[in-house]
Residue, then its C-alpha position, 0 to 999 in steps of 0.5 A: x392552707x398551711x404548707x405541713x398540712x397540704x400535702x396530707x390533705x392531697x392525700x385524703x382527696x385522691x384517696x377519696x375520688x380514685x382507687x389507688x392505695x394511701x401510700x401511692x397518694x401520700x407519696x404524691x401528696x409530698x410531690x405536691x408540697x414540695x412543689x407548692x414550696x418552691x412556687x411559694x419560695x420563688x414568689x417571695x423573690x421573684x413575684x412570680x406564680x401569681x396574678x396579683x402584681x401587689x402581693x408579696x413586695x415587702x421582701x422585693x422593696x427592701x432592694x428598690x428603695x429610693x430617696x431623692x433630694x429636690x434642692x428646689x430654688x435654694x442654697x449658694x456656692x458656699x451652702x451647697x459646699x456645706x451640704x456636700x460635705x455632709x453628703x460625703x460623710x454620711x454612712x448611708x444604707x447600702x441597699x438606697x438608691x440616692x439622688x440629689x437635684x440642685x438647681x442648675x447652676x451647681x449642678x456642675x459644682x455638685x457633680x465635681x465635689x460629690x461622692x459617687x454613691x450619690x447620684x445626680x438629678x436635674x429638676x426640670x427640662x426642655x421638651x425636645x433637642x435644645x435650640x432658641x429656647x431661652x431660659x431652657x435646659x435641654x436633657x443633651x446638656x444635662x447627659x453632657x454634664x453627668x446627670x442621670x435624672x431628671x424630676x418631671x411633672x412637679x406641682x410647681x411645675x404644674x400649677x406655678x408654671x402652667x405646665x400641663x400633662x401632656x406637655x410633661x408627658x411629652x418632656x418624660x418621653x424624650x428624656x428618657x428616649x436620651x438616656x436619662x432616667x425620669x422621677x415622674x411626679x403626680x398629686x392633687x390639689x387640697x380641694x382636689x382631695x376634699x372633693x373625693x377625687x385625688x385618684x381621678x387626677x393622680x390618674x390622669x396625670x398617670x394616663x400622660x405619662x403611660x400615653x407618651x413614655x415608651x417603658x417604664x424601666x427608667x421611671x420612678x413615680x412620685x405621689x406628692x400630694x400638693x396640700x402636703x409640699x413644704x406646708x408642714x402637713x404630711x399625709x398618714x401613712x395610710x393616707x399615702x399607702x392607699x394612693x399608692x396601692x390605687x397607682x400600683x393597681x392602675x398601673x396592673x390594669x393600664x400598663x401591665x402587672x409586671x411593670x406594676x409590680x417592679x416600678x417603684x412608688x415614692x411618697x413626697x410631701x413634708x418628709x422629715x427625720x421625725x416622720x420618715x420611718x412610719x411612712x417607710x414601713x407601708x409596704x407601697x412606699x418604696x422611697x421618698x423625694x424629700x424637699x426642705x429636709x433634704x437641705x439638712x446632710x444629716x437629716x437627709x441621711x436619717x431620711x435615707x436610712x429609713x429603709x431600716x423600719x422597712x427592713x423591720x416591717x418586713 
């Protein structure tokens, strides 16, 4: 019911049920819309006064957008000198959080020459406190070295690597018990997908995480779907929404509507400079983690200023 005509109809309806004068319930009809437009005003700004977590998030996701940059297995000294340079003299959206996750070698490197308005990311690590486990990172040695993620559960991690869900959840659990926050990746497979069932494994994966992690506070959820990483093919963005509303449902329904409703969702999947804006403005994408295109300063920056064209959709 539009709001200048609420209080009119509260009117009539007392009118019609007591007998108090019209002037005694059109005084109260005014009481009750002023009322229903400051719960309607404080569930655009604060989700509250309603029970559905999903509604009303295109005004709050304009503040929690998220791009992160997985550098992957790529780039030397010198590349890397090249794309930091870049980094720094981007103007990026104010309103973005940025993260970059080089491989570990230059990390230290990236963390001594990059702007602060860039955060620092690890793409992987140990399980637990670090030891004699060759060829292992431990998130000690990554807090120890400035960063403040780490990316978990990536499907080359997955599927490459053999990792499994429980493994990964455990690794996200004792991350973020140390302080560093977690870029949690999901996503099926093509045959996954085609065989219907690409919200069965997004939500196992999901139930590993929720199972080991002890809040979601310092979590942001990839939905990568697998068929999509550097393949050139990139979901609709209806086909990345729907996911991404179904996580956000089961995350209502698993965790809680509070968590479902602050925890933000993040597409990655051959993002680029071209396709970046179309997705952004689908109201359950709250960001990106951006492979190839993220080895391109400017492009990445294109990529982090999307949050324009949800300004927009907005």
């Amino acid at each position: 019911m539009n709001l200048d005509t609420h209080f009119l109809y509260v009117a009539q309806q007392g009118l019609n049920h007591f007998p108090f004068p019209f002037h005694f319930w059109v005084i109260w009809g005014l009481i009750d819309f002023e009322l229903l437009l400051v719960f309607q005003v404080a569930e655009i700004l604060f989700g509250v006064f309603d029970g559905d977590p999903c509604e009303s998030r295109s005004t709050a996701s304009l503040f929690w957008f998220f791009v992160g940059g997985n550098w992957k297995c790529n780039g030397t000294k010198d590349s890397i000198s090249k794309l930091v340079s870049d980094l720094n003299s981007a103007k990026l959206e104010a309103d973005v959080d940025v993260v970059v996750a080089p491989p570990f070698v230059y990390l230290d490197q990236v963390k001594n020459s990059l702007t602060d308005r860039i955060e620092l990311s690890a793409q992987n690590s140990w399980v637990g406190k670090g030891g004699a486990f060759t060829g292992e990172i431990s998130v000690e040695q990554l807090k120890d070295i400035g960063c403040n993620w780490v990316i978990l559960g990536h499907s080359e991690r997955r599927h490459v690597i053999g990792e499994d869900d429980q493994f990964i959840g455990k690794k996200a659990a004792y991350a973020l018990s140390q302080g560093l926050k977690v870029i949690a990746c999901i996503g099926e497979l093509l045959q996954e997908r085609e065989a219907g069932k690409t919200f069965d494994v997004c939500f196992q994966q999901m139930k590993a995480f929720a199972d080991a992690v002890p809040s979601w506070d310092d979590v942001v959820i990839a939905y990568e779907p697998v068929w999509a990483i550097g393949t050139g093919k990139v979901a609709t963005p209806l086909q990345a929404q729907e996911v991404h509303i179904a996580v956000r449902d089961w995350l209502k329904k698993n965790v809680s509507a509070e968590v479902a409703s602050k925890t933000r969702i993040i597409y990655g999947g051959s993002v680029n400079g071209s396709n970046c804006s179309e997705l952004a403005k689908q109201e359950d994408i709250d960001g990106f983690l951006v492979g190839g295109a993220s080895l391109k300063g400017p492009e990445f920056a294109v990529i982090v200023n999307s949050v324009t064209s949800k300004k927009v959709a907005a």
